[in-house]
VOPAGU-2260 file (C-alpha; in pm, 1 decimal, decimal comma):
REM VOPAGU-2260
SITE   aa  ch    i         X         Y         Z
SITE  UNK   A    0       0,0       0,0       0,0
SITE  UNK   A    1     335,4     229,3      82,0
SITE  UNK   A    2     374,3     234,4    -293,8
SITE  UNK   A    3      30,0     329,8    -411,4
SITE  UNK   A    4      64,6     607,2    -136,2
SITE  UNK   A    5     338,3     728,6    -263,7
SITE  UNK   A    6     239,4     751,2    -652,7
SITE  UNK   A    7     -89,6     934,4    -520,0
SITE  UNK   A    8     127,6    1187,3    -341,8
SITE  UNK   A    9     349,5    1207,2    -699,8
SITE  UNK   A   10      57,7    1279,5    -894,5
SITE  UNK   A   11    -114,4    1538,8    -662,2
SITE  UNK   A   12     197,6    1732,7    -657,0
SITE  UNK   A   13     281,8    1699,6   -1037,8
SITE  UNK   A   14     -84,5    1849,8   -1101,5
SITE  UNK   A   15     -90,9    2115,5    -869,8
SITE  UNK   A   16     296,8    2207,8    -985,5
SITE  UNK   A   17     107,0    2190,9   -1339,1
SITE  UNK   A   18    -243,2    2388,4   -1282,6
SITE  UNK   A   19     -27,2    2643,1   -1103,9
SITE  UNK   A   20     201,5    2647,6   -1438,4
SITE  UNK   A   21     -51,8    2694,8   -1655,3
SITE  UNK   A   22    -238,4    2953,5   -1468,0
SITE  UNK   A   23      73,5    3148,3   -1441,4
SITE  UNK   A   24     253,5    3054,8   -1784,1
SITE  UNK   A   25      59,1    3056,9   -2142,6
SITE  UNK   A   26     -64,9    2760,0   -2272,6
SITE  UNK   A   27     167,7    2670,8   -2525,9
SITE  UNK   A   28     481,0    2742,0   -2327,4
SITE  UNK   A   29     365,8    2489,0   -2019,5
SITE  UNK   A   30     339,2    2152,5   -2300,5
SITE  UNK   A   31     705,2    2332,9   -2442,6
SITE  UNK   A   32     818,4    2143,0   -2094,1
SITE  UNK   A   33     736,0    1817,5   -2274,1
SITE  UNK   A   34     798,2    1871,3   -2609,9
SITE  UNK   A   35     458,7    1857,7   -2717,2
SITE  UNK   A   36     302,7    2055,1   -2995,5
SITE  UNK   A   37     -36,3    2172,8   -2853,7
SITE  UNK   A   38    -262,0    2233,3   -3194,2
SITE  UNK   A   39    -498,0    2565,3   -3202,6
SITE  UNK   A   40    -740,0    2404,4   -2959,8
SITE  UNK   A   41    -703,2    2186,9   -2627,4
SITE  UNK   A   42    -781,3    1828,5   -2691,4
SITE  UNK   A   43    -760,0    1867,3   -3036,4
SITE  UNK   A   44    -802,5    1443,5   -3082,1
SITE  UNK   A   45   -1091,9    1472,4   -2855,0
SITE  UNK   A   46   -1277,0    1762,8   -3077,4
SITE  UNK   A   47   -1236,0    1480,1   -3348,3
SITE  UNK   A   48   -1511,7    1278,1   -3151,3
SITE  UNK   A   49   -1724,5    1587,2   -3042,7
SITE  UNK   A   50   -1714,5    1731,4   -3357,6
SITE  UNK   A   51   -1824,7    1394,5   -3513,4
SITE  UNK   A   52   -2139,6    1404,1   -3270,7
SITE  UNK   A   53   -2200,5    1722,5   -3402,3
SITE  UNK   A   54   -2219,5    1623,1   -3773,2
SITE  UNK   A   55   -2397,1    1321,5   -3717,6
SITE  UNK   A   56   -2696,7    1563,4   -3548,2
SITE  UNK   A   57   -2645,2    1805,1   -3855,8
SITE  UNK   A   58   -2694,6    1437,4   -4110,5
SITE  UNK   A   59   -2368,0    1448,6   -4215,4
SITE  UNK   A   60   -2186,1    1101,0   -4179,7
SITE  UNK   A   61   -1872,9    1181,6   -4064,9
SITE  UNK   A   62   -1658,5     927,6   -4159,7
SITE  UNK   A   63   -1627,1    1070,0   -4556,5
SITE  UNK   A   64   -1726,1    1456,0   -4417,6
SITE  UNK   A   65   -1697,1    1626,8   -4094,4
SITE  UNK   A   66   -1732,8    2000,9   -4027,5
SITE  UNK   A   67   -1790,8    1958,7   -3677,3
SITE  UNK   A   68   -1429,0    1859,4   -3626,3
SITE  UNK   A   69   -1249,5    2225,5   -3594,6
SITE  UNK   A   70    -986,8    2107,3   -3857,3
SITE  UNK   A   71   -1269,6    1925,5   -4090,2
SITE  UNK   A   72   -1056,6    1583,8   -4044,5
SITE  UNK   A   73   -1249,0    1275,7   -4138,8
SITE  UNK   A   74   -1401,4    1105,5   -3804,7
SITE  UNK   A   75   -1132,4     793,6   -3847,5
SITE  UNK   A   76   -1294,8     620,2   -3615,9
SITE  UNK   A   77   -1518,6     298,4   -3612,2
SITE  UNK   A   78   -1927,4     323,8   -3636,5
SITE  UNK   A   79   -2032,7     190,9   -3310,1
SITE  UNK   A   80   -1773,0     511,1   -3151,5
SITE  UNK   A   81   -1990,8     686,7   -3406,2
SITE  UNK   A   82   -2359,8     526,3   -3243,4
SITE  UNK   A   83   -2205,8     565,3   -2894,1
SITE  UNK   A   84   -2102,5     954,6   -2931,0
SITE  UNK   A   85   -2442,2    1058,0   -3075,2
SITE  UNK   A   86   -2597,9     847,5   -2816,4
SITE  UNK   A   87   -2478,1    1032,5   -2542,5
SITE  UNK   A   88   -2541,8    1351,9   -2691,4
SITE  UNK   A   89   -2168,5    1471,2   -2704,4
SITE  UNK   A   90   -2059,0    1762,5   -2848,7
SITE  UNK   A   91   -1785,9    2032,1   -2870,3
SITE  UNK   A   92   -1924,7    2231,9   -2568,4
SITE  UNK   A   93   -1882,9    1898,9   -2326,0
SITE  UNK   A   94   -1487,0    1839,2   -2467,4
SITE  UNK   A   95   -1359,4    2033,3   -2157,6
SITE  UNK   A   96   -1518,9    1805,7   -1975,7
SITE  UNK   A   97   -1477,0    1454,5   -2137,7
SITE  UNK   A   98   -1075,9    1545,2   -2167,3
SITE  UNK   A   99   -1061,6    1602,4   -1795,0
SITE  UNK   A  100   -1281,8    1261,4   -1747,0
SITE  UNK   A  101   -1070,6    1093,4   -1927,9
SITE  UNK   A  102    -765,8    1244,5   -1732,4
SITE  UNK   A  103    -911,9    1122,8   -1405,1
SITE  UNK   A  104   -1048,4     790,4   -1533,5
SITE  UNK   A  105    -674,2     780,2   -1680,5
SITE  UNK   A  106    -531,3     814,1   -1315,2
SITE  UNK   A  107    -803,0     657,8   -1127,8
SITE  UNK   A  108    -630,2     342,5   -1310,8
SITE  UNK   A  109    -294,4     364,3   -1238,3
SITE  UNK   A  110    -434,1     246,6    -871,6
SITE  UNK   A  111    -691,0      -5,0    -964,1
SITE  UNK   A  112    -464,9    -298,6   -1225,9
SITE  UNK   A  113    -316,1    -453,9   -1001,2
SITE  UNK   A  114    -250,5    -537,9    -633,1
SITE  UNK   A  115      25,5    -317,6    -377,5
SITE  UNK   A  116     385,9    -232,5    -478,1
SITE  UNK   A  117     644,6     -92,9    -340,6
SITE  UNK   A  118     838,0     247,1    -353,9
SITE  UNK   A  119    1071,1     149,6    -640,9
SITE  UNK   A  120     783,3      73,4    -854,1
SITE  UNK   A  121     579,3     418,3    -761,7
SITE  UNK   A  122     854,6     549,1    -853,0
SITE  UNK   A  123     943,5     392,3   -1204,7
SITE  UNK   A  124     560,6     439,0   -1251,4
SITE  UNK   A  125     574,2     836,4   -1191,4
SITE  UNK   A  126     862,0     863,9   -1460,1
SITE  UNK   A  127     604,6     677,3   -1700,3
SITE  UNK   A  128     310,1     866,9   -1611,1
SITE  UNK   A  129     434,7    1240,9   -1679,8
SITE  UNK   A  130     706,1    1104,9   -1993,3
SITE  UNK   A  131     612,7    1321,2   -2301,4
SITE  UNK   A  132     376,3    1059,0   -2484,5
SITE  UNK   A  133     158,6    1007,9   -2219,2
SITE  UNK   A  134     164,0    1412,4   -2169,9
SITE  UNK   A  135     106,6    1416,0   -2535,9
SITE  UNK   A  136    -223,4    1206,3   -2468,7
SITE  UNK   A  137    -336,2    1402,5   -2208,7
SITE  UNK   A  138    -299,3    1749,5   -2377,8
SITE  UNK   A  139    -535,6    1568,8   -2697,2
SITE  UNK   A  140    -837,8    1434,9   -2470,4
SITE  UNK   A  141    -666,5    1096,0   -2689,1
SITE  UNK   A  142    -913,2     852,8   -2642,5
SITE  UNK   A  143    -686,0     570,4   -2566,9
SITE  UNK   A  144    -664,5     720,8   -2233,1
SITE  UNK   A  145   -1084,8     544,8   -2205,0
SITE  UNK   A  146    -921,7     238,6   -2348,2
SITE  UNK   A  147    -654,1     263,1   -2083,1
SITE  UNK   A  148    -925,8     257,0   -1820,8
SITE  UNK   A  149   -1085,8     -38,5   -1947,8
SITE  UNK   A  150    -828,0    -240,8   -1972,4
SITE  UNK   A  151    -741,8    -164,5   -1630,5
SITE  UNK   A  152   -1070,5    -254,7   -1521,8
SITE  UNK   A  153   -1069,0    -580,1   -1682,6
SITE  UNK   A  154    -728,3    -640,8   -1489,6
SITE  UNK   A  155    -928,8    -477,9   -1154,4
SITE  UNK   A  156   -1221,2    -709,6   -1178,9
SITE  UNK   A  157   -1215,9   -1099,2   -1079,5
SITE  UNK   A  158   -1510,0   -1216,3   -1296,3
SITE  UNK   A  159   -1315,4   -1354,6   -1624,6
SITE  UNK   A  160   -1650,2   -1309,9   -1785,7
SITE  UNK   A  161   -1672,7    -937,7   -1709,0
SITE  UNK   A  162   -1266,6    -867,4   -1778,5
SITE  UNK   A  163   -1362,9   -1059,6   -2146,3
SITE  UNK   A  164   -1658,5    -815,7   -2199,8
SITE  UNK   A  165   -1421,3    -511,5   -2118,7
SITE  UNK   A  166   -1160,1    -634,5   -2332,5
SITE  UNK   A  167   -1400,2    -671,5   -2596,4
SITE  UNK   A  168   -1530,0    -323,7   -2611,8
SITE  UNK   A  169   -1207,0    -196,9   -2605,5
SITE  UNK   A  170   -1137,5    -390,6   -2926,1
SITE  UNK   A  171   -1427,3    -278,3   -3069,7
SITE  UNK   A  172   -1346,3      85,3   -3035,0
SITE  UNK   A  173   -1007,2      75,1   -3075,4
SITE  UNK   A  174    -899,7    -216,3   -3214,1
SITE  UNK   A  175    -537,0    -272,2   -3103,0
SITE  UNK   A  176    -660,2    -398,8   -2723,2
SITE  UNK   A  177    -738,4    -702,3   -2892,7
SITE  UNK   A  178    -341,1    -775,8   -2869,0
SITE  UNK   A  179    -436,8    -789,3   -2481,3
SITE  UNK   A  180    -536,7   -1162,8   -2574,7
SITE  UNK   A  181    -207,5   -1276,0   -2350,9
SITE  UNK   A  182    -433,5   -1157,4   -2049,0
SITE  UNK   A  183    -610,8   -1511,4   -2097,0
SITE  UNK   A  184    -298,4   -1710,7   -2013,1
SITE  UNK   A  185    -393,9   -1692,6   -1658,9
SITE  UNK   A  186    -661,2   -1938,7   -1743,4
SITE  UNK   A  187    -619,5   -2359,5   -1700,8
SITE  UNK   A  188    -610,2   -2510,1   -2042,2
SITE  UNK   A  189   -1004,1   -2566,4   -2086,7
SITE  UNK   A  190   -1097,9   -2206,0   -1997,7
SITE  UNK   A  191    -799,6   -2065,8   -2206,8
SITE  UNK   A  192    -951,3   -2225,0   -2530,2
SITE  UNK   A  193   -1268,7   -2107,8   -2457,0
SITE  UNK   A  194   -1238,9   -1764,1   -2330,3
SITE  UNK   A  195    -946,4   -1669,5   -2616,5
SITE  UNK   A  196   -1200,8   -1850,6   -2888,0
SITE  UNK   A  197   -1505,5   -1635,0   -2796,2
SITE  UNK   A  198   -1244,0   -1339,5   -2779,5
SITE  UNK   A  199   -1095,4   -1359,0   -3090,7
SITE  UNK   A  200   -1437,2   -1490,4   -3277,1
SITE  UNK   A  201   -1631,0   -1192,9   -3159,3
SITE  UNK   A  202   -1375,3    -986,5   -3296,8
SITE  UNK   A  203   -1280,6   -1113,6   -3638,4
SITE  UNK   A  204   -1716,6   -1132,3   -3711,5
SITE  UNK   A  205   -1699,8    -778,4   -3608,7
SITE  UNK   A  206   -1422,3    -695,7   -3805,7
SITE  UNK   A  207   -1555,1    -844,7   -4090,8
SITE  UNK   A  208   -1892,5    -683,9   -4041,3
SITE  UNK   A  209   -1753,7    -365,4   -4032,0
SITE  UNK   A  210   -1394,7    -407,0   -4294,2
SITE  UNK   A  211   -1538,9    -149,1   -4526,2
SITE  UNK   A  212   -1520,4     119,4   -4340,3
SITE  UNK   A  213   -1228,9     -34,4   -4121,5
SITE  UNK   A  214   -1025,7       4,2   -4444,7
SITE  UNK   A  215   -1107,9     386,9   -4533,8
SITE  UNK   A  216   -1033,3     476,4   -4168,1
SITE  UNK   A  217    -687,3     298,1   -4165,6
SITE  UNK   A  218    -611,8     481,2   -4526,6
SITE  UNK   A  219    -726,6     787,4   -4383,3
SITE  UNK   A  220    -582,8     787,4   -4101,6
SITE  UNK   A  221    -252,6    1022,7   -4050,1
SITE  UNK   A  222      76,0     794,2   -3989,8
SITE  UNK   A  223     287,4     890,0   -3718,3
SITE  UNK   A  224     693,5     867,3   -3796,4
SITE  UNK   A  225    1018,9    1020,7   -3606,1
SITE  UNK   A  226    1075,9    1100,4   -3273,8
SITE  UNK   A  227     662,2    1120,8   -3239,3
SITE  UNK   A  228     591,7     752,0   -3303,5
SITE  UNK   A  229     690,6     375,5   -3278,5
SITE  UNK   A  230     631,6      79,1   -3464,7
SITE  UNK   A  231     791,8    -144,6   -3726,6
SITE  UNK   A  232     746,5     134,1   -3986,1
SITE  UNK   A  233     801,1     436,6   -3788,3
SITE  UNK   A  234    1128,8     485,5   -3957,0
SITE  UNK   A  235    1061,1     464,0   -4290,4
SITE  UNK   A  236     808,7     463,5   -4554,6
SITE  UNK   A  237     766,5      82,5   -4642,4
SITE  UNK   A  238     510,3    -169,2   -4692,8
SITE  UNK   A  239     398,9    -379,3   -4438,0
SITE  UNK   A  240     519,0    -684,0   -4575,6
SITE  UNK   A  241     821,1    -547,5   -4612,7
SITE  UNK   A  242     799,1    -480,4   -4220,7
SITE  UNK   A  243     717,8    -787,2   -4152,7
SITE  UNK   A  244    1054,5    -897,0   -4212,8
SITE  UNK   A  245    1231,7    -788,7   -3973,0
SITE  UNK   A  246     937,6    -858,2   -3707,2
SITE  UNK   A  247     902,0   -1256,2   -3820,2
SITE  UNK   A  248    1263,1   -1288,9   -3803,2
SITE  UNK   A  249    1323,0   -1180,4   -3432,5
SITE  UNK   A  250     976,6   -1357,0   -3330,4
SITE  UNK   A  251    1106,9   -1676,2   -3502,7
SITE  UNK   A  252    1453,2   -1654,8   -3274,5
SITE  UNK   A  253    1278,7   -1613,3   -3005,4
SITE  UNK   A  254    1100,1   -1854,6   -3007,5
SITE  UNK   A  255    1387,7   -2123,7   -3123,5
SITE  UNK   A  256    1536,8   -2023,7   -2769,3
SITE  UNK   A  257    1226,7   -2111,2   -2618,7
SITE  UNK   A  258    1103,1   -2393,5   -2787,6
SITE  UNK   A  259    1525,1   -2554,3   -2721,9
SITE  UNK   A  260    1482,8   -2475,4   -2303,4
SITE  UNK   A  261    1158,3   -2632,9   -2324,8
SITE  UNK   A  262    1231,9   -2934,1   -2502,5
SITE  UNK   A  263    1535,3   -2930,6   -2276,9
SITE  UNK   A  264    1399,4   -2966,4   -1968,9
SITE  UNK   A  265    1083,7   -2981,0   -1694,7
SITE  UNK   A  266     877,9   -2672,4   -1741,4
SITE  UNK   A  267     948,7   -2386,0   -1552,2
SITE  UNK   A  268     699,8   -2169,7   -1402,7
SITE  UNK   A  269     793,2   -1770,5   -1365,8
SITE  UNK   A  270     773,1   -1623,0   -1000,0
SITE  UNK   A  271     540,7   -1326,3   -1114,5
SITE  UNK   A  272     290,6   -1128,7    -912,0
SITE  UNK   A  273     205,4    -881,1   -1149,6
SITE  UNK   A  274     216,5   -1081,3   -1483,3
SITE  UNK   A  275    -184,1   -1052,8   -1622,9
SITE  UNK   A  276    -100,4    -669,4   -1631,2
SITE  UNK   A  277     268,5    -751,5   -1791,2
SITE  UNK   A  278     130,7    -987,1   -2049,3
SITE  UNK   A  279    -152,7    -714,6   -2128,6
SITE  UNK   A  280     103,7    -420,3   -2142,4
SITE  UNK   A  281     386,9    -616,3   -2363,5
SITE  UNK   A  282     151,4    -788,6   -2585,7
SITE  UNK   A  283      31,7    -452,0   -2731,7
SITE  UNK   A  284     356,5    -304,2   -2745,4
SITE  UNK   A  285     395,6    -611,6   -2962,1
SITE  UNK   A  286     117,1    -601,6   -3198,3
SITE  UNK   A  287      86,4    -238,5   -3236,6
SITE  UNK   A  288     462,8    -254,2   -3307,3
SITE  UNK   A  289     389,4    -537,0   -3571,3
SITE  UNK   A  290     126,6    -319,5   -3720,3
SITE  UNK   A  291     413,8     -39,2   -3785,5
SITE  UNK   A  292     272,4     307,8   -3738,7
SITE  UNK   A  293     164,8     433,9   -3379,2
SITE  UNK   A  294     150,3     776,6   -3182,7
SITE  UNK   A  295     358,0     743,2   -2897,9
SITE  UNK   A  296      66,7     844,1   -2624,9
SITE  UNK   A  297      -6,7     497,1   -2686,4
SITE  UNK   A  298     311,4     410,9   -2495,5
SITE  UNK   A  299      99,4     469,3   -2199,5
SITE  UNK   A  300      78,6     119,6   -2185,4
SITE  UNK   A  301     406,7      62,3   -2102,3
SITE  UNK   A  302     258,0     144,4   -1729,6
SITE  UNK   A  303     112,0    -177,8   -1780,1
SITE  UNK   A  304     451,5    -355,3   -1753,1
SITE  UNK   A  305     625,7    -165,9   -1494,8
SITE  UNK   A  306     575,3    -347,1   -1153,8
SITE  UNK   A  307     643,2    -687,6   -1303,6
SITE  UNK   A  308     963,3    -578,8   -1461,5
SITE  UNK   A  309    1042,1    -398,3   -1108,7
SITE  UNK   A  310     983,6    -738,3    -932,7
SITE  UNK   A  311    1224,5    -962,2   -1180,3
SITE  UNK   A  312    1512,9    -722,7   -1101,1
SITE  UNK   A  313    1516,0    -930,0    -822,8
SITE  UNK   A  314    1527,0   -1254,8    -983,8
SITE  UNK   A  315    1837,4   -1450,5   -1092,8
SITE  UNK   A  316    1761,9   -1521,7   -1400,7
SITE  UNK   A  317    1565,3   -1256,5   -1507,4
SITE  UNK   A  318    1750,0    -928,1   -1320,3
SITE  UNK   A  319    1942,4    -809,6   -1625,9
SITE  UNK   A  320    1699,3    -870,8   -1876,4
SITE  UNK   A  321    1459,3    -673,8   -1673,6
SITE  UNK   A  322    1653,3    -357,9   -1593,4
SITE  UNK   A  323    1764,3    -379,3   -1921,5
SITE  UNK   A  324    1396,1    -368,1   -2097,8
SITE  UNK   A  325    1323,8    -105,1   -1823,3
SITE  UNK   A  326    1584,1     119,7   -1878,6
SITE  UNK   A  327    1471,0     168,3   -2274,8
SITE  UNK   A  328    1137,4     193,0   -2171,2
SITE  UNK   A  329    1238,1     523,6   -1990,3
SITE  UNK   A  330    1475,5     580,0   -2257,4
SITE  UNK   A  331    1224,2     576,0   -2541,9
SITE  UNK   A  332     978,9     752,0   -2343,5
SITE  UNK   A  333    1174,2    1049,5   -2289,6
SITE  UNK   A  334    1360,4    1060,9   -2623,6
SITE  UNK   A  335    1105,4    1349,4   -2727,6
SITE  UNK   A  336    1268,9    1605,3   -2519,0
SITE  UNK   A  337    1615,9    1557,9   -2677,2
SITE  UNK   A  338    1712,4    1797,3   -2956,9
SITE  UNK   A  339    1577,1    1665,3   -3352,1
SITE  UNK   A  340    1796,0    1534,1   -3508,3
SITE  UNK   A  341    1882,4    1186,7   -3742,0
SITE  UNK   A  342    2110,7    1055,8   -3483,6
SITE  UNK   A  343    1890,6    1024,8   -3208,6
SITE  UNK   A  344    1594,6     936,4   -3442,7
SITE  UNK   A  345    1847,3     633,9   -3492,0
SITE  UNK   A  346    1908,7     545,9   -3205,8
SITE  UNK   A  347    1528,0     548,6   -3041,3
SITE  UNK   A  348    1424,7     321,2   -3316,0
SITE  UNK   A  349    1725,8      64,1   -3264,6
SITE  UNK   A  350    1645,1      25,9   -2897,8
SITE  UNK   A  351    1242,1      37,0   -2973,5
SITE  UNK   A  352    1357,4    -268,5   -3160,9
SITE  UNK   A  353    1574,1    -442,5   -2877,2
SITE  UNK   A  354    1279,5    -387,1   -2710,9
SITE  UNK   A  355    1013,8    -578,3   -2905,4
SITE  UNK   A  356    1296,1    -875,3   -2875,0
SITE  UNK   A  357    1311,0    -794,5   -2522,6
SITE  UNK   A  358     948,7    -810,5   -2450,9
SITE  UNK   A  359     872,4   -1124,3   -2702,3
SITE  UNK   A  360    1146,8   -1315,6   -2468,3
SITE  UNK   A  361     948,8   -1201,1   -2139,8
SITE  UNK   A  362     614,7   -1255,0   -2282,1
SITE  UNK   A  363     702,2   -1593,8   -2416,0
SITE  UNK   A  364     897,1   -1711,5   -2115,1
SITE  UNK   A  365     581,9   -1659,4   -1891,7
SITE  UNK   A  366     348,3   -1913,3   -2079,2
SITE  UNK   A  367     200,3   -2142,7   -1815,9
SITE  UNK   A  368     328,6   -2479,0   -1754,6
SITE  UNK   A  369      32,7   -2659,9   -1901,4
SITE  UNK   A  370      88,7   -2495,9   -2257,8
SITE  UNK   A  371     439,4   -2566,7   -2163,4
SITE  UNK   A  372     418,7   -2934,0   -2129,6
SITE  UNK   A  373     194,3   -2922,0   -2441,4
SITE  UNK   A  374     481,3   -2775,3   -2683,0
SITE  UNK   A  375     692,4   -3029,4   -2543,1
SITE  UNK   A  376     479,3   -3327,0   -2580,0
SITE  UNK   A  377     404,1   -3169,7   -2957,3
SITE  UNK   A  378     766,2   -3155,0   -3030,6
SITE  UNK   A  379     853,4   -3506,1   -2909,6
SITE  UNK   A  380     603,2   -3609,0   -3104,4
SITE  UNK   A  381     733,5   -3489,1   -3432,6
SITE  UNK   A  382    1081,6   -3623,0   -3339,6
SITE  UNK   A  383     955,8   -3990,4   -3221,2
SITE  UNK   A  384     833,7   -3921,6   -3598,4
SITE  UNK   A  385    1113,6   -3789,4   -3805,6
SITE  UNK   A  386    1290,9   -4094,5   -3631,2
C-alpha cells in the first residue's frame, strides 16, 4: 500500500505544480516542458469525436465529411464510436469536460490494475506517467486514455466473464486492445480455449462486419513517424510486408530459444505477481509494433509492464533482462525532449527494436506450464516421428 501512497502523493503534486504552471505561464509554453506541440485548440483528438457528434446531429456522416471537427478531419474512427457519441449527446461544448474525465479515469487506473507495490515501482511508474507521450495524450483528450481505463478494469475485476466483456469493447473501439489476448494465459487449459475462442471470434465477425469502413479509416488515417511515433514502420516509408521482415525474423529466434529450453527440460513456471497486467502491457507493445505506425501516447501502456519488470530485477535469471527492458522503456519515453535530429531518431528506433525482442522473450517465457508441457509433448512427437 506504501507504494500506491506514494504515486498518489506524486501525482497530486505533479498536477498542482502543473495547474499552477498553466495559470501562471501561457498555454503553449507549459506543453514546451514536454515537447509537445499543442494544436490551435485543447484536446484537439478529442474535438475529433465531439465534432463527429455534431455532424452526425447536422446528417452528415462523418466518416467521408466532418465540419464539426475544428480542422474538418475525417471522423477515423469505427461506427459503433460513431452510435455511442451521438448516443450520449456529445458535443464540442462537453470536450472540456470529457478530456478532464478521461484524465481522471486515466489516473483513477494507475491504482486499480493490479494489487500493492512498493516504492521502487511508484517510482518507475511516476517517470512513465508524466514522460512526453503520455503528456502528449493528455494534452489531446486521446481517447486511448478510455481504453486505458478499461483495460485496467478488466485487470481490476475478478469475474473472467466481465474482464472478457471489457476487453471486448475496447477492441471494438479501438482495435489494437485485442493484442491484450495474452491476459487469458492466466486461465487452465479448458478455460484458455474457450475464453481466447469467444475473444478472438467476436472480434474477427466484427471486423468483418464492419472491414469497409475499417479500411477507409486505416487509409485515412494520418501515420505517425520520427521522434513522435513507434512501430515497425516508424522509420521509414515501407510496406507492411516489407515490415514484416524484420518482425518474423526476431519472433522466429525467439522462439527457437524457447522452444530448445523447453524441449530441454521440466517446465518452468515464472515467480510473477504482477504478470496478467505484464502480459496485457507487452503484448500490445507487440502487436501495435507489428502493425508499424503508432503515436507514442499509446506508450501509456508501457505502465502496464512496470511493476512486473520492477519485481524480476530481483530474480536470478531474469534481473538483467529486466533492468535492461526497463531502462529503454524510460529511454524511449523520454527521447522526445532531446534535440531533432537523425542521430537520435536512430538510435530510439534501434532500442524500440531491442525492445520488441526484449518483450517477445518475457512474454514468451511466462506461458504457463500446461501450454508448456503441451509444446513439449508436440515436439517429441514430431521427433519420435522424423525418427
Amino acid at each position: 500500500m506504501r507504494g500506491k501512497l506514494i504515486l498518489a502523493l506524486i501525482i497530486a503534486s505533479v498536477v498542482i505544480i502543473s495547474i499552477i504552471l498553466m495559470i501562471t505561464t501561457d498555454y503553449d509554453s507549459f506543453w514546451k516542458i514536454w515537447k509537445v506541440h499543442v494544436m490551435s485548440s485543447n484536446f484537439g483528438d478529442l474535438r475529433n469525436l465531439t465534432g463527429g457528434a455534431e455532424s452526425i446531429a447536422a446528417g452528415y456522416d462523418p466518416l467521408h465529411e466532418n465540419p464539426g471537427d475544428p480542422w474538418e478531419r475525417n471522423m477515423n474512427h469505427p461506427r459503433l464510436v460513431q452510435y455511442i457519441v451521438s448516443a450520449l449527446g456529445f458535443n464540442k461544448d462537453l470536450t472540456i469536460f470529457i478530456g478532464i474525465t478521461f484524465a481522471a479515469l486515466f489516473f483513477l487506473s494507475l491504482f486499480i490494475f493490479c494489487k500493492p507495490f512498493d516504492k521502487a515501482t511508484a517510482l518507475s511508474m511516476s517517470i512513465i506517467i508524466f514522460s512526453p507521450p503520455v503528456m502528449l495524450g493528455l494534452e489531446r483528450g486521446n481517447h486511448d486514455l478510455f481504453i486505458f481505463f478499461l483495460v485496467c478494469s478488466a485487470l481490476a475485476v475478478s469475474s473472467i466473464s466481465i474482464a472478457t466483456l471489457l476487453l471486448t469493447i475496447s477492441a471494438f473501439i479501438k482495435l489494437f486492445p485485442v493484442f491484450a489476448i495474452g491476459y487469458f494465459l492466466k486461465c487452465g487449459k479448458k478455460d484458455f480455449l474457450l475464453w481466447t475462442s469467444a475473444f478472438v471470434t467476436t472480434f474477427l465477425i466484427y471486423l468483418y462486419l464492419n472491414r469497409v469502413d475499417l479500411i477507409h479509416i486505416f487509409e485515412g488515417t494520418r501515420k505517425g513517424f520520427g521522434l513522435m511515433s513507434y512501430g515497425s514502420r516508424s522509420f521509414a516509408h515501407i510496406t507492411l510486408m516489407q515490415s514484416l521482415i524484420p518482425s518474423l525474423a526476431i519472433t522466429i529466434s525467439v522462439l527457437i530459444v524457447h522452444l530448445n529450453k523447453v524441449r530441454a527440460g521440466d517446465p518452468i513456471e515464472i515467480k510473477a505477481d504482477y504478470i496478467d497486467a505484464f502480459r496485457i502491457g507487452a503484448g500490445i507493445y507487440i502487436g501495435t509494433f507489428f502493425l508499424g505506425n503508432n503515436w507514442d501516447y499509446r506508450q501509456m501502456f508501457f505502465i502496464l509492464t512496470i511493476p512486473q519488470l520492477v519485481a524480476w530485477k530481483k530474480e536470478k535469471h531474469l534481473g538483467v533482462l529486466s533492468k535492461l527492458t526497463l531502462f529503454i522503456i524510460i529511454a524511449t519515453c523520454w527521447f522526445n525532449i532531446l534535440p531533432r535530429s537523425l542521430v537520435f531518431t536512430w538510435l530510439e528506433e534501434i532500442l524500440e527494436w531491442v525492445l520488441l525482442a526484449n518483450l517477445l522473450h518475457l512474454f514468451i517465457g511466462t506461458i504457463p506450464v500446461w501450454m508448456q508441457k503441451a509444446v513439449f509433448q508436440f515436439s517429441l512427437a514430431n521427433q519420435t516421428k522424423s525418427n
